[in-house]
Every structure is written in C-alpha cells, then in structure tokens.
CHARMM internal coordinates of N, CA and C (Angstrom, degrees):
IC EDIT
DIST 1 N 1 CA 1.4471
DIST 1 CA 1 C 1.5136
ANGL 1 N 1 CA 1 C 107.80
DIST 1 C 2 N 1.4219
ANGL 1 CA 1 C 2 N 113.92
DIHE 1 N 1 CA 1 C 2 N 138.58
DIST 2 N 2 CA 1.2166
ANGL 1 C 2 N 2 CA 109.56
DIHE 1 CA 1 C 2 N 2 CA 165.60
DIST 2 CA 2 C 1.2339
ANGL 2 N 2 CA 2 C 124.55
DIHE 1 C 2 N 2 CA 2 C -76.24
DIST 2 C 3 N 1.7820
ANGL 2 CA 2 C 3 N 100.12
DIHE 2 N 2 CA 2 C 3 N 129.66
DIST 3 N 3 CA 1.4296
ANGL 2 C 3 N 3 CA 112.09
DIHE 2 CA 2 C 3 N 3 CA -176.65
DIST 3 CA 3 C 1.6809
ANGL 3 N 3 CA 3 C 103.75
DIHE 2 C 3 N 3 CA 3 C -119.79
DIST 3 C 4 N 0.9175
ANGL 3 CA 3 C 4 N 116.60
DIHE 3 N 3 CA 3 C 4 N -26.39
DIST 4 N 4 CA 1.2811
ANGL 3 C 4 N 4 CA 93.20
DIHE 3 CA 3 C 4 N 4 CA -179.03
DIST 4 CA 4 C 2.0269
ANGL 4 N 4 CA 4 C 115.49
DIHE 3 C 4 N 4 CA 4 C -116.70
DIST 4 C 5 N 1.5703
ANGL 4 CA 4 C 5 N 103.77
DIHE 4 N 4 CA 4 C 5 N 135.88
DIST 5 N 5 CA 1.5967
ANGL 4 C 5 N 5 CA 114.31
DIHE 4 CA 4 C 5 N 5 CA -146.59
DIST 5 CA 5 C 2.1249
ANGL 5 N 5 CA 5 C 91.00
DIHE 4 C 5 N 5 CA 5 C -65.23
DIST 5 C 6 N 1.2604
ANGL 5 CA 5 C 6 N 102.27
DIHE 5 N 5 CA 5 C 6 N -42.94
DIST 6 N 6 CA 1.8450
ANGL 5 C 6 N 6 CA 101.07
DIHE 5 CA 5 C 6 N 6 CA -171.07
DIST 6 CA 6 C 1.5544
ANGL 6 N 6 CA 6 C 99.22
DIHE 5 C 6 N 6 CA 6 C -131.02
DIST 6 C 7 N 1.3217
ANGL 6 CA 6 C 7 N 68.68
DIHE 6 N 6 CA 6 C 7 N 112.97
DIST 7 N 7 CA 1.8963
ANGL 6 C 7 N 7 CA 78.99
DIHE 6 CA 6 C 7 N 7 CA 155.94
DIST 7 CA 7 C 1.3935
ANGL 7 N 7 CA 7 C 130.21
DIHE 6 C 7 N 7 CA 7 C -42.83
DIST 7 C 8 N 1.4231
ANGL 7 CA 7 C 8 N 110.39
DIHE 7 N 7 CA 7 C 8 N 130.75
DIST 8 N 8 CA 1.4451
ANGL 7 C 8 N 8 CA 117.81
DIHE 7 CA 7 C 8 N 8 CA -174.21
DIST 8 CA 8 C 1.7511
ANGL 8 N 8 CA 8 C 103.34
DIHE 7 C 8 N 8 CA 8 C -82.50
DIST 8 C 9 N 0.8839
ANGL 8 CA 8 C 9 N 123.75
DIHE 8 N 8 CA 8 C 9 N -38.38
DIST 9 N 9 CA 1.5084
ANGL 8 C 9 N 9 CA 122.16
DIHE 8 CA 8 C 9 N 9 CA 149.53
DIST 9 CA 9 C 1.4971
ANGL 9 N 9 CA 9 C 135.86
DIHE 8 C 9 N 9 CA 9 C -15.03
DIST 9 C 10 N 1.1249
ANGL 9 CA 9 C 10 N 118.40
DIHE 9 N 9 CA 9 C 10 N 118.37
DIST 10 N 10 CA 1.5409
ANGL 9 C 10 N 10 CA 126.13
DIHE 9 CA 9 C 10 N 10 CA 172.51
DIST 10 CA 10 C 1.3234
ANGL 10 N 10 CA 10 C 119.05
DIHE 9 C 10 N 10 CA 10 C -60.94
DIST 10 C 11 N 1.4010
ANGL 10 CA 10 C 11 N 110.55
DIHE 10 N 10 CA 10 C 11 N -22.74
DIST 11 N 11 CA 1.3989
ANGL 10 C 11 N 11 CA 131.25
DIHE 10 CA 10 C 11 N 11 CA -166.08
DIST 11 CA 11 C 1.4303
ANGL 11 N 11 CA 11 C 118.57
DIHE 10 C 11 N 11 CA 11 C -100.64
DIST 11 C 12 N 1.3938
ANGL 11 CA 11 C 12 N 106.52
DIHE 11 N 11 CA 11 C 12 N -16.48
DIST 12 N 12 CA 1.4646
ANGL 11 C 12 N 12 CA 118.37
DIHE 11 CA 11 C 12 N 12 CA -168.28
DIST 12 CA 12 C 1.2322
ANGL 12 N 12 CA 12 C 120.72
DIHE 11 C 12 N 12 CA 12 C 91.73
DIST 12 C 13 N 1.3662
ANGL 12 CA 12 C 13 N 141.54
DIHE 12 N 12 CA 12 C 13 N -158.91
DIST 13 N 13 CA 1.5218
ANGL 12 C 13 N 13 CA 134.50
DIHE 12 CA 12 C 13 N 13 CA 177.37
DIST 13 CA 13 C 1.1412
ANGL 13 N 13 CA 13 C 102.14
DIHE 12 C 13 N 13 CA 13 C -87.07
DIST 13 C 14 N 1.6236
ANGL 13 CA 13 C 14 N 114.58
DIHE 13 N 13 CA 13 C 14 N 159.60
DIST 14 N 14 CA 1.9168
ANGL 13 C 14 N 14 CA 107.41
DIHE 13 CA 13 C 14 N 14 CA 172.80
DIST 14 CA 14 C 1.5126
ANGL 14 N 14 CA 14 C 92.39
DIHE 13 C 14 N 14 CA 14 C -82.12
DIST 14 C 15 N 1.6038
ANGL 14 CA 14 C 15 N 105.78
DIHE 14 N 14 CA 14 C 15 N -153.79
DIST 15 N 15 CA 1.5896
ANGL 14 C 15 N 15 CA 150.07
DIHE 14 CA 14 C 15 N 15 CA 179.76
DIST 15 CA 15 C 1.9756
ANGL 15 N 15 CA 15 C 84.47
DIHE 14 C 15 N 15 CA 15 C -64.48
DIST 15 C 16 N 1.5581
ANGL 15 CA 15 C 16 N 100.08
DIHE 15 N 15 CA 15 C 16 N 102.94
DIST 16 N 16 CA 1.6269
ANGL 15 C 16 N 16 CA 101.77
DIHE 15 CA 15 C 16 N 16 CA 146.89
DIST 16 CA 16 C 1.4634
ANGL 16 N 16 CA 16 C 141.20
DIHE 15 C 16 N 16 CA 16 C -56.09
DIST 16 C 17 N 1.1822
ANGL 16 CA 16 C 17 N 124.52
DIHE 16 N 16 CA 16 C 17 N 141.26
DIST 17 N 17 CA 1.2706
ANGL 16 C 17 N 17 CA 128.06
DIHE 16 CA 16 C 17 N 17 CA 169.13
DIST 17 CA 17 C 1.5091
ANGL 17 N 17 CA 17 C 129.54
DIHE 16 C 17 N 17 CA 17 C -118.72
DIST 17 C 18 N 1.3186
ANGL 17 CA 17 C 18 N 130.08
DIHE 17 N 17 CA 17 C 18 N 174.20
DIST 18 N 18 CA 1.3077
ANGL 17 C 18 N 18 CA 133.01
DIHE 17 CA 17 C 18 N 18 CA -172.18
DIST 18 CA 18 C 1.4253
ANGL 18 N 18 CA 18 C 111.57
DIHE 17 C 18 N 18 CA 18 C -125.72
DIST 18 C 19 N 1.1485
ANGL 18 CA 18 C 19 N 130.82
DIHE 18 N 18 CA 18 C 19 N 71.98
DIST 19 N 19 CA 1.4546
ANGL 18 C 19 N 19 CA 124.97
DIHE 18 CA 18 C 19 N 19 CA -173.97
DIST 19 CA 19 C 1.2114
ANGL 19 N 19 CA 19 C 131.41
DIHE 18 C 19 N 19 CA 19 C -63.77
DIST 19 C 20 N 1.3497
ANGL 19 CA 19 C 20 N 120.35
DIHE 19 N 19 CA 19 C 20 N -21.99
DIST 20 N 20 CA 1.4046
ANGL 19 C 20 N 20 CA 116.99
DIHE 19 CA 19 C 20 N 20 CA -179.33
DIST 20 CA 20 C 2.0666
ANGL 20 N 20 CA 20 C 85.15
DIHE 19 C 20 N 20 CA 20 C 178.51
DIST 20 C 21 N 1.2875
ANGL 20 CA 20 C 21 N 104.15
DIHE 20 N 20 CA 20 C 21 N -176.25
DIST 21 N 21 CA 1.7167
ANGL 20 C 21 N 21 CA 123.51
DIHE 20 CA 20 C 21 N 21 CA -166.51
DIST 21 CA 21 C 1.7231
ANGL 21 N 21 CA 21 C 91.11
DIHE 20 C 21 N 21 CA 21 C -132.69
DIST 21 C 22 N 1.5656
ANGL 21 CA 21 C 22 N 105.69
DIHE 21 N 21 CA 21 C 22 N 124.12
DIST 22 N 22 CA 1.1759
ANGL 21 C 22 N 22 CA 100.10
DIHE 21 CA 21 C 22 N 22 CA 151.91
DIST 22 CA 22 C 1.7574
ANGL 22 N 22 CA 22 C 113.50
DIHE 21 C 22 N 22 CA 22 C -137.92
DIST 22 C 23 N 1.3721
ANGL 22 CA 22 C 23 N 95.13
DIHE 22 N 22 CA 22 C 23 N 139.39
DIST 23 N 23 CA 1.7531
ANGL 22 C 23 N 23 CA 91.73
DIHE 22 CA 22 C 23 N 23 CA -158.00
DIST 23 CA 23 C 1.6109
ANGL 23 N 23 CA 23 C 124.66
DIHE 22 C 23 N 23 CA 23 C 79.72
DIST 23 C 24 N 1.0690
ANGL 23 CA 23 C 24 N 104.86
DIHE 23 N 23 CA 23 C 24 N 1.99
DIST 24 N 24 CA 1.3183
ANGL 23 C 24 N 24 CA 131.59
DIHE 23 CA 23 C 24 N 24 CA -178.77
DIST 24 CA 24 C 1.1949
ANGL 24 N 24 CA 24 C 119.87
DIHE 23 C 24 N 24 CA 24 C 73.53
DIST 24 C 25 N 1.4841
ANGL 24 CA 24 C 25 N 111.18
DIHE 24 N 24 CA 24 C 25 N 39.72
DIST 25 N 25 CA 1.4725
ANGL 24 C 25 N 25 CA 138.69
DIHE 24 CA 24 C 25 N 25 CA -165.68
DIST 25 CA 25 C 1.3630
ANGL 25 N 25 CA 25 C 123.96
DIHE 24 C 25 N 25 CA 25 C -116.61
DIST 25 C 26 N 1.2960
ANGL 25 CA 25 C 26 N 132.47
DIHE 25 N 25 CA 25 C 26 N 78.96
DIST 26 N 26 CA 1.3681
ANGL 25 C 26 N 26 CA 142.62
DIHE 25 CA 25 C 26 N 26 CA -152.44
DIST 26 CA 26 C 1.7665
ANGL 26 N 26 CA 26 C 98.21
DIHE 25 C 26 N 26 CA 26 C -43.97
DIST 26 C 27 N 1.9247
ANGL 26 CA 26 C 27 N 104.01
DIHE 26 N 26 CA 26 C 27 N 127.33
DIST 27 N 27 CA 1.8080
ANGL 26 C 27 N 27 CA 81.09
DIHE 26 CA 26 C 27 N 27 CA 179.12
DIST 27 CA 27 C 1.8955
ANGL 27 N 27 CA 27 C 87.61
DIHE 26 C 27 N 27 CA 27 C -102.34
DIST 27 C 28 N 1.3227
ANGL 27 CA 27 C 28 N 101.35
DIHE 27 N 27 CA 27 C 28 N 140.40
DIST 28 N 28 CA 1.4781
ANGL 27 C 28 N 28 CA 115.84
DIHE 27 CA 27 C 28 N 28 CA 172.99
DIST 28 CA 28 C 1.3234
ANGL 28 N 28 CA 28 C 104.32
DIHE 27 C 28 N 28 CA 28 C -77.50
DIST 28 C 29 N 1.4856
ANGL 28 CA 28 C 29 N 115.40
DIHE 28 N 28 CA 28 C 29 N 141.85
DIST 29 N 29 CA 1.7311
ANGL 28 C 29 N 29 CA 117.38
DIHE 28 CA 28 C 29 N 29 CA 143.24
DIST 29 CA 29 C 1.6414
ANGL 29 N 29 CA 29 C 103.75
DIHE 28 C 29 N 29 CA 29 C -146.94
DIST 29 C 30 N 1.6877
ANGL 29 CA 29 C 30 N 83.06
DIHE 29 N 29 CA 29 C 30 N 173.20
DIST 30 N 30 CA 1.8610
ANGL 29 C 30 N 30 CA 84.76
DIHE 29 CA 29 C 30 N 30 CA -178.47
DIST 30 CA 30 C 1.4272
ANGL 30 N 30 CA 30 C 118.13
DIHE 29 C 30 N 30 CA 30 C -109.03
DIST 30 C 31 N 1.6334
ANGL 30 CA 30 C 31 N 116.34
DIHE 30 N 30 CA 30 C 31 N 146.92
DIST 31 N 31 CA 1.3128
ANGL 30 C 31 N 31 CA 116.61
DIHE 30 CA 30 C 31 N 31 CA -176.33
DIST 31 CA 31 C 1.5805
ANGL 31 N 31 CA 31 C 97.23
DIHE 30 C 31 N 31 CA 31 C -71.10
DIST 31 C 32 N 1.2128
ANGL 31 CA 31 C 32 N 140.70
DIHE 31 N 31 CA 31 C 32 N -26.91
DIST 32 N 32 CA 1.1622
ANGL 31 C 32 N 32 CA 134.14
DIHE 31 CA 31 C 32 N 32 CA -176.24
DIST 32 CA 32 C 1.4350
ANGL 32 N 32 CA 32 C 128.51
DIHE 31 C 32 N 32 CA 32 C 93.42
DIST 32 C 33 N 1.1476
ANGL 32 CA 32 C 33 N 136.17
DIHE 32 N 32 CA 32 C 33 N -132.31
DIST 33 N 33 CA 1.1852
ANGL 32 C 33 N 33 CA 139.20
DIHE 32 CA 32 C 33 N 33 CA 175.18
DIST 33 CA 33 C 1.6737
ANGL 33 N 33 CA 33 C 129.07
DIHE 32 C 33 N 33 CA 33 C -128.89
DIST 33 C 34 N 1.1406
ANGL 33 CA 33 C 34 N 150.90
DIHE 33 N 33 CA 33 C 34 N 161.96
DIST 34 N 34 CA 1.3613
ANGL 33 C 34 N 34 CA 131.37
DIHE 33 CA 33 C 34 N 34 CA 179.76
DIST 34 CA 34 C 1.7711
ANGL 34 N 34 CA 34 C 102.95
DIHE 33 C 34 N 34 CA 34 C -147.83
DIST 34 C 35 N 1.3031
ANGL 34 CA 34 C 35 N 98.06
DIHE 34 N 34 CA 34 C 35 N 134.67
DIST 35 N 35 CA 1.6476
ANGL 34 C 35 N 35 CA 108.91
DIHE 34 CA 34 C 35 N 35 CA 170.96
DIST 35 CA 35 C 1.1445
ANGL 35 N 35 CA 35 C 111.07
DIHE 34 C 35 N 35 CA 35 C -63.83
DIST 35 C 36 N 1.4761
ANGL 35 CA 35 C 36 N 119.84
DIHE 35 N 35 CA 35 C 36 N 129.67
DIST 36 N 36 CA 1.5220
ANGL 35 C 36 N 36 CA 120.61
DIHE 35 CA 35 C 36 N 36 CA -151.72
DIST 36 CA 36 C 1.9455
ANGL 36 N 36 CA 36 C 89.49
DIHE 35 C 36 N 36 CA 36 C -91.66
DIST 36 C 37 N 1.3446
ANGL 36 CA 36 C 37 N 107.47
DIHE 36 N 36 CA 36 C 37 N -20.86
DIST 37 N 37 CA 1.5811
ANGL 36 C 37 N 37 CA 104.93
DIHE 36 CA 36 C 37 N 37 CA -173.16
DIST 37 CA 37 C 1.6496
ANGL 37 N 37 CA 37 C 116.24
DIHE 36 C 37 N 37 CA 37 C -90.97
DIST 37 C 38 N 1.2914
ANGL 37 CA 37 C 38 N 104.53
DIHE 37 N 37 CA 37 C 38 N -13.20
DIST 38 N 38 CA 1.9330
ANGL 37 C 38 N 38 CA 113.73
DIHE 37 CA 37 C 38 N 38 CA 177.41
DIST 38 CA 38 C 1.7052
ANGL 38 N 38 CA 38 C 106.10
DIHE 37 C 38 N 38 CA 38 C -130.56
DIST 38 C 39 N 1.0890
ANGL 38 CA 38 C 39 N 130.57
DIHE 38 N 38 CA 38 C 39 N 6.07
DIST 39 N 39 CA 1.4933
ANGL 38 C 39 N 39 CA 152.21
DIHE 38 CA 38 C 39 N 39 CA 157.54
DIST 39 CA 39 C 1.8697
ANGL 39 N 39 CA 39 C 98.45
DIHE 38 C 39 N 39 CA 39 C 49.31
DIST 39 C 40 N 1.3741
ANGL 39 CA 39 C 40 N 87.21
DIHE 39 N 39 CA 39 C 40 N 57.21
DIST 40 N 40 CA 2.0897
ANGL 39 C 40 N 40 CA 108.13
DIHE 39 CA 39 C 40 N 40 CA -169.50
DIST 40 CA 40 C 1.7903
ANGL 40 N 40 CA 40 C 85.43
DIHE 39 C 40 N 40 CA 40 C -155.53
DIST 40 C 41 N 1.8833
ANGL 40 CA 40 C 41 N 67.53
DIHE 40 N 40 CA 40 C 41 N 138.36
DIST 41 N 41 CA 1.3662
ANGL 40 C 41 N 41 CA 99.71
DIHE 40 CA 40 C 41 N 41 CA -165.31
DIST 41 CA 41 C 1.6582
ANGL 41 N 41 CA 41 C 104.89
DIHE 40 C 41 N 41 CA 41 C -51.63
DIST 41 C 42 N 1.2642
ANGL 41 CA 41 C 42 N 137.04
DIHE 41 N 41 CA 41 C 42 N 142.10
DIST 42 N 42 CA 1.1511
ANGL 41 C 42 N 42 CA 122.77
DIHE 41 CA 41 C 42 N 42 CA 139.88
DIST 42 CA 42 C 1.9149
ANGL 42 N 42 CA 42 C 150.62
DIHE 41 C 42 N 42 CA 42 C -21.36
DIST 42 C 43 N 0.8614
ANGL 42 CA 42 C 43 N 138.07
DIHE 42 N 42 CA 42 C 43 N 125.94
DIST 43 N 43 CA 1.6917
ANGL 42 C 43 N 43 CA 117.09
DIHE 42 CA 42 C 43 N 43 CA -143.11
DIST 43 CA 43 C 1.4778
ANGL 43 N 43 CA 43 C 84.59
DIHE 42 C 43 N 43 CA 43 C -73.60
DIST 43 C 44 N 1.5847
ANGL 43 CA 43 C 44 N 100.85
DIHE 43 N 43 CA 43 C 44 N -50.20
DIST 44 N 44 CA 1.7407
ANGL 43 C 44 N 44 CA 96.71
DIHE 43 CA 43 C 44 N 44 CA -158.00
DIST 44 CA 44 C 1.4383
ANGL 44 N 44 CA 44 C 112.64
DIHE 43 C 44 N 44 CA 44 C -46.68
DIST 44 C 45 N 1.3081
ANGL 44 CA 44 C 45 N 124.58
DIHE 44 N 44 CA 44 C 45 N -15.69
DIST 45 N 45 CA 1.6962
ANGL 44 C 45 N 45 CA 137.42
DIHE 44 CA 44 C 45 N 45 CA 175.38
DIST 45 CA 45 C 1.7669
ANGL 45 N 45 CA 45 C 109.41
DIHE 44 C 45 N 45 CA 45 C -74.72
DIST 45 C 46 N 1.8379
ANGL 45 CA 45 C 46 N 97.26
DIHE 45 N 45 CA 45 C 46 N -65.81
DIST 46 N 46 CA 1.3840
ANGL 45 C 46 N 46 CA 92.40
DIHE 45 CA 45 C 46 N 46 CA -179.94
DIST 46 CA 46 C 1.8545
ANGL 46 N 46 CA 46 C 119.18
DIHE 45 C 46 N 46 CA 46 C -58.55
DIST 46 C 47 N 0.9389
ANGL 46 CA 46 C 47 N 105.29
DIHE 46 N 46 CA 46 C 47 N 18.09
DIST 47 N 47 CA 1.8856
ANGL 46 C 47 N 47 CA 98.46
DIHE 46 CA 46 C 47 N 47 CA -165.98
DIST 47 CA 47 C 1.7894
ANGL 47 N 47 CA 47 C 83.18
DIHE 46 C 47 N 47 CA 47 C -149.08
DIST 47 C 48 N 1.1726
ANGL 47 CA 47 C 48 N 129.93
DIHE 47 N 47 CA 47 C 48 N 44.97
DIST 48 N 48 CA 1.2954
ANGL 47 C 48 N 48 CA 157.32
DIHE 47 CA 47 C 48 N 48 CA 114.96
DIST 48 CA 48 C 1.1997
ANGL 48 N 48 CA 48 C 154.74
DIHE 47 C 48 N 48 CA 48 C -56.85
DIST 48 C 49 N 1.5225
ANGL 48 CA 48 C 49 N 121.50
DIHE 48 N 48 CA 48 C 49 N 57.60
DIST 49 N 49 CA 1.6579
ANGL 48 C 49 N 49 CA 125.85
DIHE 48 CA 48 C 49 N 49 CA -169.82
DIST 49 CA 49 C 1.6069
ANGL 49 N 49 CA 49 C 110.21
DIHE 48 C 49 N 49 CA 49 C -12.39
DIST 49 C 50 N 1.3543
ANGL 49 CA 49 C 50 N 127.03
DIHE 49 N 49 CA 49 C 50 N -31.30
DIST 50 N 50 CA 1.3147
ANGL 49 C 50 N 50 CA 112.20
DIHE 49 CA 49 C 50 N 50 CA -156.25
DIST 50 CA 50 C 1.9002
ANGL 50 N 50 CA 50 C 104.36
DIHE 49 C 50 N 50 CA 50 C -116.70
DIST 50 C 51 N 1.5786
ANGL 50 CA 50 C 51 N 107.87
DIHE 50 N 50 CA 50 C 51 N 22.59
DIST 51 N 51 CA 1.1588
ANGL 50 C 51 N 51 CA 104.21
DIHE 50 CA 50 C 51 N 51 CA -174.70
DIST 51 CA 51 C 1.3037
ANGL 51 N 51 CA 51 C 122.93
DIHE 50 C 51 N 51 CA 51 C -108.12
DIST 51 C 52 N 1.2803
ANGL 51 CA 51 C 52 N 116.50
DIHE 51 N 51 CA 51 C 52 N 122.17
DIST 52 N 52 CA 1.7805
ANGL 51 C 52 N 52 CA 120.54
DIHE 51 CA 51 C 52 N 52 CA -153.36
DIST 52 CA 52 C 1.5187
ANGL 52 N 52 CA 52 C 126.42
DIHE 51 C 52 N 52 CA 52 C -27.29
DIST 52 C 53 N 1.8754
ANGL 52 CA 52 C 53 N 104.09
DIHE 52 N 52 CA 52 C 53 N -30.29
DIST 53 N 53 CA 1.0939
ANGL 52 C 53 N 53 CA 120.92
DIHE 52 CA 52 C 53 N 53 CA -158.39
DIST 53 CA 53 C 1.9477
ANGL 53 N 53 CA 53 C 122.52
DIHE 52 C 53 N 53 CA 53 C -89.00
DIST 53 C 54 N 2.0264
ANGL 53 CA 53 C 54 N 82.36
DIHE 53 N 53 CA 53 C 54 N -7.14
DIST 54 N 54 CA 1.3866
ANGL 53 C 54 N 54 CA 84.72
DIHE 53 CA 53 C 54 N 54 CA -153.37
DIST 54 CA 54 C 1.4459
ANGL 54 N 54 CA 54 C 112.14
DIHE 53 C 54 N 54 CA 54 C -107.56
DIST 54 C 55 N 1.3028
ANGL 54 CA 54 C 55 N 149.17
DIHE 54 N 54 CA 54 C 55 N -145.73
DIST 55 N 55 CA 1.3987
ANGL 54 C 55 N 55 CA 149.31
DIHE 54 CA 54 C 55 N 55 CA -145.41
DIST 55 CA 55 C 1.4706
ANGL 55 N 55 CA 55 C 99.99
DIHE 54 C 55 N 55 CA 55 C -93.10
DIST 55 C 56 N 1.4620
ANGL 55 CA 55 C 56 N 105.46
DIHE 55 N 55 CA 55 C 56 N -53.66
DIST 56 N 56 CA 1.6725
ANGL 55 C 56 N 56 CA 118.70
DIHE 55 CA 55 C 56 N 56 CA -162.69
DIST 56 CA 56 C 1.6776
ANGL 56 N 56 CA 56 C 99.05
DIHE 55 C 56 N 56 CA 56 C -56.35
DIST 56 C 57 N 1.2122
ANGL 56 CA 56 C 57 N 112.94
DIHE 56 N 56 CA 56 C 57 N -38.77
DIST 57 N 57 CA 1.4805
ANGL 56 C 57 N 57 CA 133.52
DIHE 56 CA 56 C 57 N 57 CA 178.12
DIST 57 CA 57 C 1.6950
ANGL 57 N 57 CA 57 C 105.85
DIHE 56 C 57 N 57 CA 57 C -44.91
DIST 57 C 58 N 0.9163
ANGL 57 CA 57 C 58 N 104.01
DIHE 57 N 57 CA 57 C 58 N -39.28
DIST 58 N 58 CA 2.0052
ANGL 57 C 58 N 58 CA 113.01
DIHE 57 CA 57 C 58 N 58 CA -167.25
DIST 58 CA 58 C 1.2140
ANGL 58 N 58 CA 58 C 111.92
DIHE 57 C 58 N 58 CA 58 C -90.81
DIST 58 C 59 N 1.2721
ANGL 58 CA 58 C 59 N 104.22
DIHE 58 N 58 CA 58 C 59 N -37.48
DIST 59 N 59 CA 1.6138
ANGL 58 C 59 N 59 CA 129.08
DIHE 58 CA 58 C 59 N 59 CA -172.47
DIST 59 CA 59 C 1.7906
ANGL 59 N 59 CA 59 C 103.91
DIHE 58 C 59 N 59 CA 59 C -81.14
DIST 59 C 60 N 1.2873
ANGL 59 CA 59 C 60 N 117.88
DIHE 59 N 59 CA 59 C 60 N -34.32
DIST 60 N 60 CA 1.2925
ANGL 59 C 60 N 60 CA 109.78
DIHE 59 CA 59 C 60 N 60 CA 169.89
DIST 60 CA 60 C 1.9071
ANGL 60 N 60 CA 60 C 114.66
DIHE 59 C 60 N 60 CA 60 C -69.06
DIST 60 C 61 N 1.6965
ANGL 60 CA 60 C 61 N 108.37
DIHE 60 N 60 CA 60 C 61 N -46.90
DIST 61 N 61 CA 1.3365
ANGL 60 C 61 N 61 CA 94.57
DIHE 60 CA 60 C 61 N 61 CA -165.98
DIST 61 CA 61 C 1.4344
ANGL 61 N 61 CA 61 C 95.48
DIHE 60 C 61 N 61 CA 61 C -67.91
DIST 61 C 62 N 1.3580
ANGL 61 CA 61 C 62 N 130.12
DIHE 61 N 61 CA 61 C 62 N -35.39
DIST 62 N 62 CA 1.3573
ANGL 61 C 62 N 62 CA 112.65
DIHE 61 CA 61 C 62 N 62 CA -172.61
DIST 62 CA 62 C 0.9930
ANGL 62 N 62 CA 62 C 135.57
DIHE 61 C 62 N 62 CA 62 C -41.97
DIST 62 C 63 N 1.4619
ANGL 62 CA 62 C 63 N 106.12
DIHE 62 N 62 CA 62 C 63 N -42.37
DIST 63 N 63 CA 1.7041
ANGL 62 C 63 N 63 CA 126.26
DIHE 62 CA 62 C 63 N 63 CA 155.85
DIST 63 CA 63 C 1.3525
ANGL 63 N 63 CA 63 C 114.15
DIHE 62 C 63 N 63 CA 63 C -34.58
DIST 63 C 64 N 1.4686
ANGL 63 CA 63 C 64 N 92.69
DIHE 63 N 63 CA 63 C 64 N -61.84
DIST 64 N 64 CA 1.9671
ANGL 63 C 64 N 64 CA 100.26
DIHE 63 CA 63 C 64 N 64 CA -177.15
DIST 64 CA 64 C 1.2967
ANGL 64 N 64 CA 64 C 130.78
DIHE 63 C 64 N 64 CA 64 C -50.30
DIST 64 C 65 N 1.5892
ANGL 64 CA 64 C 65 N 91.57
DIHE 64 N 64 CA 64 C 65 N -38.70
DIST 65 N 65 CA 1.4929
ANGL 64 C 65 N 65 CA 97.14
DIHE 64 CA 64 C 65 N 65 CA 177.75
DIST 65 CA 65 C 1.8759
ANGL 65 N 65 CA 65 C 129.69
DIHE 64 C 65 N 65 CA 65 C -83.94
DIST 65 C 66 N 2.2082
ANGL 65 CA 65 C 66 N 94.73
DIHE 65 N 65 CA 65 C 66 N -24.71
DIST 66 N 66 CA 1.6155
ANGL 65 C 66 N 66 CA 69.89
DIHE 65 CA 65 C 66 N 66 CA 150.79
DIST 66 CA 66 C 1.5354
ANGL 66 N 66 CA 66 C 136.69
DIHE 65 C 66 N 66 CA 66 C -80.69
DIST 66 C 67 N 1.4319
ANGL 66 CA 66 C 67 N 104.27
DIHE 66 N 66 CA 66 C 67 N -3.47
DIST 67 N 67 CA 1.7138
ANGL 66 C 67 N 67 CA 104.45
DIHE 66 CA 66 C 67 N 67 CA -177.27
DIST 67 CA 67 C 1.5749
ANGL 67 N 67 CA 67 C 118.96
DIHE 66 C 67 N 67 CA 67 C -58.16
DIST 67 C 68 N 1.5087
ANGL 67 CA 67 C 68 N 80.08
DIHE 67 N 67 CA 67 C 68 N -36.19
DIST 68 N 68 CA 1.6778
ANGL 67 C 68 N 68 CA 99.27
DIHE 67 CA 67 C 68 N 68 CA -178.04
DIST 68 CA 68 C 1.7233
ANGL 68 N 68 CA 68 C 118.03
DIHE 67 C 68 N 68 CA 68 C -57.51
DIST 68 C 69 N 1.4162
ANGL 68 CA 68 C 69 N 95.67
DIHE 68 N 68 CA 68 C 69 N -39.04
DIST 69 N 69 CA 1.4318
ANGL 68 C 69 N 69 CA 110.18
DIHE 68 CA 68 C 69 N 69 CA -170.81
DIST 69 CA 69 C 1.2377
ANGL 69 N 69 CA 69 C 124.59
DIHE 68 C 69 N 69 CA 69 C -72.51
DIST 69 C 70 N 1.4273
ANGL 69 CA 69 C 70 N 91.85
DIHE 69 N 69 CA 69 C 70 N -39.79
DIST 70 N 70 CA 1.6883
ANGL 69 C 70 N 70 CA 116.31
DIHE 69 CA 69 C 70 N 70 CA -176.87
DIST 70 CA 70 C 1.4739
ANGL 70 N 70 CA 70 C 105.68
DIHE 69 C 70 N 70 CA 70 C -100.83
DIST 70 C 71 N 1.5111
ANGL 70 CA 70 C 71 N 118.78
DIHE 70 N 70 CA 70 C 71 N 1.11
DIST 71 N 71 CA 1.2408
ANGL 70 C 71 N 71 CA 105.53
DIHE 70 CA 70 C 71 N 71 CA -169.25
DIST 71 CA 71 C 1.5018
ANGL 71 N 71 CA 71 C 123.74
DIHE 70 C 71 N 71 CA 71 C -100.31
END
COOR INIT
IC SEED 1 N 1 CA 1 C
IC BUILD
C-alpha cells in the first residue's frame, strides 16, 4: 500500500508492483531503483516504507493475512 505521498527519490518512484489484495484492494509498492555500477538497490529506496523489499512490506501482508483469517 502506498504509504508514502512523494518519493524520496531523485528519480521518482521505480516500476510498481502488486503484492498481494487486501479487501480486495491491490496493495501497491515500488521495486525502486538500482545502482547501475553495484546492481543494489539504492539505500534511499531500500530504507523506503513503500519498497517491495523492505519491512513495511511484510508487516502489511501480515496484517492482511490475519484479517483474512479472522475475518
């Protein structure tokens, strides 16, 4: 889900994704960006609430999935 309103990025947001549906509500995040010379993500991306790879990412479906369970 998008959580954060402007990208902290110079670049803008990367290539969106769809990780999972909750409520039957596609949650978006972004793959982000990648250093074209060490082919790793950019930090300012990885340390990004809204980047596929990162905590907020896990912590949302987890949510989802107890809603689902319990819901």
């Amino acid at each position: 889900m998008v959580h954060v309103k402007k990208c902290p990025c110079k670049l803008g947001r990367g290539k969106p994704t769809t990780e999972f549906y909750k409520d039957g509500k596609p949650q978006k995040y972004c793959y982000g960006w990648m250093d074209g010379m060490t082919d790793e993500p950019f930090e300012i991306c990885k340390n990004c609430k809204d980047w596929v790879y990162g905590e907020q990412c896990e912590i949302d479906f987890e949510e989802a999935r107890r809603l689902e369970v319990t819901g």
